[in-house]
N, CA, C and O of each residue as an XYZ file, in Angstrom:
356
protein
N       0.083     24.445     -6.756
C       0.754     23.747     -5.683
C      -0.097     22.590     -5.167
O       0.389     21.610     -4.602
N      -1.425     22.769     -5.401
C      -2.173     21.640     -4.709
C      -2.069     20.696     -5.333
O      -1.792     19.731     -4.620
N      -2.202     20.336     -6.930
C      -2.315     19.560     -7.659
C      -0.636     19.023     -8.180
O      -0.431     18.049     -8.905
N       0.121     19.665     -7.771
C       1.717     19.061     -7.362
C       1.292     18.000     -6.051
O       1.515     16.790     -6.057
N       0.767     18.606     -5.168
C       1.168     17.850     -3.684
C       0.089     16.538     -3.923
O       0.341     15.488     -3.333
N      -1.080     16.625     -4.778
C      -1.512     15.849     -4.587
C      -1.179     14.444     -5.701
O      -1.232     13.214     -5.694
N      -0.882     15.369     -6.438
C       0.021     14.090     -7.648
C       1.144     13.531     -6.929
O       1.271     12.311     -7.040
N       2.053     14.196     -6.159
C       3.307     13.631     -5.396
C       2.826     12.103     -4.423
O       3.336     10.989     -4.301
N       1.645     12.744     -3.887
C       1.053     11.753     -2.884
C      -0.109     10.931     -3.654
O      -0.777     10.288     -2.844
N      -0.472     10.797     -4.789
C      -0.946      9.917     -5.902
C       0.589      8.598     -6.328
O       0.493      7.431     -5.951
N       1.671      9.030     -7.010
C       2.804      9.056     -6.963
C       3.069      7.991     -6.006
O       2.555      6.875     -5.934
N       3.952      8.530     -5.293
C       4.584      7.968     -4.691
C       4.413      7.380     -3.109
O       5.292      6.825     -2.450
N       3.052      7.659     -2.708
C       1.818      7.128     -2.168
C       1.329      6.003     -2.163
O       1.104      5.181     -1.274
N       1.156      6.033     -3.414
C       0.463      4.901     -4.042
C       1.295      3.558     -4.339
O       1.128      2.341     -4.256
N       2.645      4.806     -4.876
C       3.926      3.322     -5.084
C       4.090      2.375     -3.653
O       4.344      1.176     -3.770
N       3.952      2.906     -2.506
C       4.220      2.563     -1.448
C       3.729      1.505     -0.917
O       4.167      0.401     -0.592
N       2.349      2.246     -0.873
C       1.075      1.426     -0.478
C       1.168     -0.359     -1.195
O       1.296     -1.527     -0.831
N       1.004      0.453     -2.380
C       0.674     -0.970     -3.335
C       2.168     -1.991     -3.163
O       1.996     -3.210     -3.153
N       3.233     -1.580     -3.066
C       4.503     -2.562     -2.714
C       4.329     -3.145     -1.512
O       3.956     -4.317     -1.561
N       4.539     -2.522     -0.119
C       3.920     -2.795      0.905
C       2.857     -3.267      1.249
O       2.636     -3.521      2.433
N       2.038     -3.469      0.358
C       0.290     -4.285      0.423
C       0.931     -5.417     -0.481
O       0.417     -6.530     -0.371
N       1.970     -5.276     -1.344
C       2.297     -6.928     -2.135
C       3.151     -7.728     -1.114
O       2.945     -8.889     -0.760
N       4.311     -6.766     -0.636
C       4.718     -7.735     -0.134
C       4.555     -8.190      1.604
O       5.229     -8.987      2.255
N       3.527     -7.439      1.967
C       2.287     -8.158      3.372
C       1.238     -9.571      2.883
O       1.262    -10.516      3.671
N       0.771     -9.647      2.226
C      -0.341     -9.905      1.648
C       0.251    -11.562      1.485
O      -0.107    -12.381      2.331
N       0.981    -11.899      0.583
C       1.944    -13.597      0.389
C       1.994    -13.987      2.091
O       1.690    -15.118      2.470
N       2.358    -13.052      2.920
C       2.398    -13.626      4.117
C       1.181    -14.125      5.068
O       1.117    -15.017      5.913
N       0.208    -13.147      4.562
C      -1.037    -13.416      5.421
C      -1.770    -14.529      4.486
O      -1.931    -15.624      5.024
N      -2.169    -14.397      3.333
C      -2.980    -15.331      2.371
C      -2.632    -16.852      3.125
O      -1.488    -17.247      3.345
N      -3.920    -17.621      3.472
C      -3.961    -19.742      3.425
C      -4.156    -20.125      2.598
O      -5.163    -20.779      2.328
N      -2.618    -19.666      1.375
C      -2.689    -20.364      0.179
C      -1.487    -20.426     -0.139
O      -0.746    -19.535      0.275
N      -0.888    -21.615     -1.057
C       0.487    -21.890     -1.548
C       1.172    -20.879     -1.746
O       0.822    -20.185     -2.700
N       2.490    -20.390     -0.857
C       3.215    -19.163     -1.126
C       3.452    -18.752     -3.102
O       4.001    -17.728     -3.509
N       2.997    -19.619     -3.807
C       3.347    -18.942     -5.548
C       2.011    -18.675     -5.435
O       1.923    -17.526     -5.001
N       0.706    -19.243     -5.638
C      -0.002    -18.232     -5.408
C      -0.492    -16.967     -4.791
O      -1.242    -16.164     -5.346
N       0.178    -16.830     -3.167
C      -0.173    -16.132     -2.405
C       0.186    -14.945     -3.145
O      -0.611    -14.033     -3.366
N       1.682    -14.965     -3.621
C       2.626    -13.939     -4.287
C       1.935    -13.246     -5.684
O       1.917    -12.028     -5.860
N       1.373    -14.226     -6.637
C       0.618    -14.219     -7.491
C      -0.641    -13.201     -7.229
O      -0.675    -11.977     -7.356
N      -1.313    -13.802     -6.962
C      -2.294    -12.878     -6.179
C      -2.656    -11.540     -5.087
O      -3.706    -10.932     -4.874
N      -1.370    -11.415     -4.563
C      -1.014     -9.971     -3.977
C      -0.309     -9.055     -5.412
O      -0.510     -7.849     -5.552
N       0.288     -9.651     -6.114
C       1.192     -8.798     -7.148
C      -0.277     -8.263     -8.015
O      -0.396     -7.114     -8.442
N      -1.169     -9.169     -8.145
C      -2.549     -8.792     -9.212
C      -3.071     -7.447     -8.145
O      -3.521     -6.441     -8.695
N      -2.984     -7.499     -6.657
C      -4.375     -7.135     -6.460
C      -3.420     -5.615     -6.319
O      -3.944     -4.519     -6.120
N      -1.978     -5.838     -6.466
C      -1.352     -4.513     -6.272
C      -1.846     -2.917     -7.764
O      -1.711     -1.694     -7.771
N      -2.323     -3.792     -8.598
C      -2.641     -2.803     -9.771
C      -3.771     -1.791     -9.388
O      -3.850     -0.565     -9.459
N      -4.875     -3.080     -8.821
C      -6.145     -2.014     -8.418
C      -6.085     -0.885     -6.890
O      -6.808      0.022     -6.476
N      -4.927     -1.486     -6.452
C      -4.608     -0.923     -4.917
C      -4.082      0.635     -5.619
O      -4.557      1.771     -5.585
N      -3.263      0.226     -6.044
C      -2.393      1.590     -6.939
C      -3.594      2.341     -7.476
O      -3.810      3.394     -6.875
N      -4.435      2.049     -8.473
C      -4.971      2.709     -8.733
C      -6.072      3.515     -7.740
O      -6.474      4.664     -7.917
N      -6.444      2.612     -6.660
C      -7.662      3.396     -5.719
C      -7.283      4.631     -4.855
O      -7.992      5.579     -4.515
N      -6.149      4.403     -4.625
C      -4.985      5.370     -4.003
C      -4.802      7.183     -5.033
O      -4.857      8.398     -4.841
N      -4.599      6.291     -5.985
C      -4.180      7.849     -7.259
C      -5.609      8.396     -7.332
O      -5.797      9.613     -7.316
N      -6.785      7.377     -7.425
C      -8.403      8.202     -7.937
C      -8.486      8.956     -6.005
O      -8.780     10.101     -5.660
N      -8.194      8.049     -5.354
C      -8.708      9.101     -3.916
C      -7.926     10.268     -3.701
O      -8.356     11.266     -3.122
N      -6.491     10.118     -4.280
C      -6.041     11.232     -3.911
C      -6.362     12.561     -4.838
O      -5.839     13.640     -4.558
N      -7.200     12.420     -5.887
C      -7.653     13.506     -6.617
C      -8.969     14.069     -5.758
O      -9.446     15.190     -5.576
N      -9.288     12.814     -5.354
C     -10.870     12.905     -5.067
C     -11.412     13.839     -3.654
O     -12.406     14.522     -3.405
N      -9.975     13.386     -2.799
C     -10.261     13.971     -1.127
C     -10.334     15.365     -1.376
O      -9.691     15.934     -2.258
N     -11.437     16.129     -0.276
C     -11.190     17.360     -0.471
C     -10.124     18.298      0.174
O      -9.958     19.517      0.121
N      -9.638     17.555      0.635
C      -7.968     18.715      1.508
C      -6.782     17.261      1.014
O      -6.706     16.042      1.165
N      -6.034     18.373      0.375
C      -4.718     17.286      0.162
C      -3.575     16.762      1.771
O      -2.742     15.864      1.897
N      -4.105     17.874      2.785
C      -3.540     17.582      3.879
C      -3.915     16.218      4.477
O      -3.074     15.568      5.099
N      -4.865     15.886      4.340
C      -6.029     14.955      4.605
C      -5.300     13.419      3.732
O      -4.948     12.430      4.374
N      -5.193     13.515      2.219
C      -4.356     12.310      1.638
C      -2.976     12.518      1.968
O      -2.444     11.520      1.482
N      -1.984     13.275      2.552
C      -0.705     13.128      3.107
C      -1.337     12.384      4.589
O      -1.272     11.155      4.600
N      -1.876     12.991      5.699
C      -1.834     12.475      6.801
C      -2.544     10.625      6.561
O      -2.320      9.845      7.487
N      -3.150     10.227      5.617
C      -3.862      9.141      5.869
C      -2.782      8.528      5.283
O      -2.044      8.096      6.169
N      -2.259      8.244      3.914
C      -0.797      7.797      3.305
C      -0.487      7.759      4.050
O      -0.816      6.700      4.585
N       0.325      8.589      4.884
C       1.403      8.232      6.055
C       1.373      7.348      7.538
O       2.104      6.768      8.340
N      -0.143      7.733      7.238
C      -0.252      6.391      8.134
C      -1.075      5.262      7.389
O      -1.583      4.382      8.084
N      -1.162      5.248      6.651
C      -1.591      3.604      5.819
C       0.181      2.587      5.596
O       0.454      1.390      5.681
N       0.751      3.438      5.387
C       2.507      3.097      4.845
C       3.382      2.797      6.032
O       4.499      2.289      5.942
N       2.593      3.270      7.521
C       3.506      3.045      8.974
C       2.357      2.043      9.140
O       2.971      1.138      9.705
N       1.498      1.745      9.060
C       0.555      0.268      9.399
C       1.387     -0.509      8.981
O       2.147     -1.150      9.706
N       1.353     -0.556      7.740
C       1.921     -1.483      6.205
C       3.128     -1.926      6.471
O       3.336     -3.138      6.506
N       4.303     -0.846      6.744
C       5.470     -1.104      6.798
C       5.892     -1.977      8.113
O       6.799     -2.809      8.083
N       4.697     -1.519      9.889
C       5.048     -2.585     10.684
C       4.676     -3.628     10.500
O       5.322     -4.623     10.828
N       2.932     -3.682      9.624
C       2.991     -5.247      9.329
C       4.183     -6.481      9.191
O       4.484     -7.551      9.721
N       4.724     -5.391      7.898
C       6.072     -6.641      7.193
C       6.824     -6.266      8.070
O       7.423     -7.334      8.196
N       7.464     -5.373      9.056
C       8.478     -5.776      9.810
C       7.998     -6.645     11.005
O       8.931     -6.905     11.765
N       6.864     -7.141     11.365
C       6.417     -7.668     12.053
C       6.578     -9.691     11.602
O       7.139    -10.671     12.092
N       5.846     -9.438     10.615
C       5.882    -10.725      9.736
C       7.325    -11.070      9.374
O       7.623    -12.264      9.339
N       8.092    -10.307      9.149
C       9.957    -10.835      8.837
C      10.135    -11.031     10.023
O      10.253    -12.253     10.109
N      10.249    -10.515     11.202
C      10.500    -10.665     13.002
C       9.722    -11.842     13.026
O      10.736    -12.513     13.220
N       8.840    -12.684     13.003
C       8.087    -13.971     13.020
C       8.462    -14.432     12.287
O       7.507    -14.525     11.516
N       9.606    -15.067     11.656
C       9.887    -16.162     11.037
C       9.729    -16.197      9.432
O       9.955    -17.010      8.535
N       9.169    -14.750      9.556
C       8.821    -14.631      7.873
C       7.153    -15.321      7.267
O       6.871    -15.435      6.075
N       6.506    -15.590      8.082
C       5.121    -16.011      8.147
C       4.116    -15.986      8.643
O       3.599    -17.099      8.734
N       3.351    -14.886      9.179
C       2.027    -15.422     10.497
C       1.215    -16.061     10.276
O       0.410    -16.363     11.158
């Protein structure tokens, strides 16, 4: 069961994170929105991956659910924050 919960939150954790870190990231970057986009979509591979190695790595899987869930409610008000501003800060 542990290594279910913690693959789930490797998974689909990680999917989160790393979408939500691509599409924050074009908004914050002081650089031409095709690069900005460019360059959040690259840095989304290693994000994904740091996410799946920590969630093997932590020693209580309760511990990678409670931090995910709040890395993904940061993340997610960011961009609803940044779409409510005009779509840019």
């Amino acid at each position: 069961m542990d290594v279910a919960a913690r693959a789930l939150a490797a998974a689909v954790g990680g999917y989160l994170i790393a979408a939500l870190t691509t599409a924050l990231l074009p908004r914050l970057l002081p650089m031409p929105r095709s690069e900005a986009v460019i360059t959040a979509t690259l840095l989304s591979f290693p994000i994904y991956a740091a996410v799946v190695l920590w969630a093997f790595a932590a020693a209580r899987v309760a511990r990678v659910w409670r931090w995910t869930l709040a890395v993904v409610v940061v993340l997610s008000a960011g961009n609803w924050l940044a779409i409510a501003s005009a779509g840019r800060l």
